[in-house]
C-alpha positions in Angstrom: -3.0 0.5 -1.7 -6.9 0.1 -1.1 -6.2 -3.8 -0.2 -4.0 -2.8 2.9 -5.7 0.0 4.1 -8.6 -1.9 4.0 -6.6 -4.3 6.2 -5.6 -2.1 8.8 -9.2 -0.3 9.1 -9.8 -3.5 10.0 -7.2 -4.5 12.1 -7.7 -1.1 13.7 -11.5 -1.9 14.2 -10.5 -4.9 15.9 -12.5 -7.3 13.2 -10.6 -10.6 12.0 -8.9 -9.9 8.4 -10.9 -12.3 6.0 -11.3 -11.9 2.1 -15.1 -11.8 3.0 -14.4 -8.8 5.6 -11.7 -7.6 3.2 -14.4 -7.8 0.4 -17.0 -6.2 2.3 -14.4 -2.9 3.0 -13.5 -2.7 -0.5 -16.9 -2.9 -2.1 -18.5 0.2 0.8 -15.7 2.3 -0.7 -16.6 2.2 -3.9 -13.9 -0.4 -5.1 -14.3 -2.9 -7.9 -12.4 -6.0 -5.4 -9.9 -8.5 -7.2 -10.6 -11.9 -5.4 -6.8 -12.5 -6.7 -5.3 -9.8 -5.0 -7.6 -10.4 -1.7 -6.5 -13.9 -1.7 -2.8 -12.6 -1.9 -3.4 -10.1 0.8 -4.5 -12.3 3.2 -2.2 -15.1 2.5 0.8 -12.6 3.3 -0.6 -11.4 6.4 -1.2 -14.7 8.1 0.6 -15.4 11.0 1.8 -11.2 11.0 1.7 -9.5 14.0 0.5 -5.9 12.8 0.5 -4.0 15.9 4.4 -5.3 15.9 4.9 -4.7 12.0 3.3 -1.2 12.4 5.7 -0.5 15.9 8.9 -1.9 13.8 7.9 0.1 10.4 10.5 2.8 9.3 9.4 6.3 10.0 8.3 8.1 6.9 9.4 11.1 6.4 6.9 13.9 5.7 6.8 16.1 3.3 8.3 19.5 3.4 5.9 22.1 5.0 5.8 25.3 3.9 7.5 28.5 5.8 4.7 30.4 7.9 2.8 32.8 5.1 4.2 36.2 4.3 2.1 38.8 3.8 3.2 39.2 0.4 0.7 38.4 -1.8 0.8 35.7 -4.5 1.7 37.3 -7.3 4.6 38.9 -5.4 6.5 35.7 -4.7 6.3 34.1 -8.1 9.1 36.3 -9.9 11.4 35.5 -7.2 11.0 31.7 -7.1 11.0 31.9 -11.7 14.6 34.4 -10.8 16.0 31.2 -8.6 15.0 28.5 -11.6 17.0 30.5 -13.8 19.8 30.9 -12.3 19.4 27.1 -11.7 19.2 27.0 -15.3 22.2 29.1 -15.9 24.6 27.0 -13.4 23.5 24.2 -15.4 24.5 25.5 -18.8 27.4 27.2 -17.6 28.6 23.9 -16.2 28.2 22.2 -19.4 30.1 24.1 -21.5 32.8 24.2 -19.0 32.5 20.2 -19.3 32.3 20.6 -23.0 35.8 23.3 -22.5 37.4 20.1 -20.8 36.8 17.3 -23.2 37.7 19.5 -25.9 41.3 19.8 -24.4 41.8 16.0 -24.1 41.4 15.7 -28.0 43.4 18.1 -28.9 
């Protein structure tokens, strides 16, 4: 992932995407850079329009967000979240003996 965001700090930066440049980004972060993968990089973008690929890219959706804080406090909310897994849990076993119930009729 380092080798495209690299890419697109320097696409966004407005700085042509070399393997030098590419190189450069990788090594200030901290990254050991894989000429190999560089080279890959920027053979696969050449001739892409970003600003197009970026406009045309499917929305991601984000991840769930919590419900505004209660006031309960931590502790509180834990037994009623371990209460939901277990019925979870129940459903689950519940529905596998009823499967077991059914297969159990078909051989007699």
């Amino acid at each position: 992932m380092e080798y495209i965001y690299s890419a697109m700090l320097l696409h966004s930066a407005g700085k042509k995407i070399t393997e030098e440049n590419i190189k450069k980004v990788l090594t200030a972060a901290g990254v050991k850079a894989d000429d190999t993968r560089i080279k890959a990089l920027t053979a696969s973008l050449e001739g892409v329009d970003i600003d197009e690929a970026i406009k045309n890219a499917a929305p991601i959706a984000a991840p769930a967000t919590a419900a505004e804080p209660s006031k309960e406090t931590p502790s509180e909310g834990k037994p009623e979240e371990k209460k939901e897994e277990k019925k979870k849990k129940e459903e689950e076993e519940v529905s596998e003996e009823e499967a077991a119930a059914g297969l159990g009729a078909l051989f007699g």
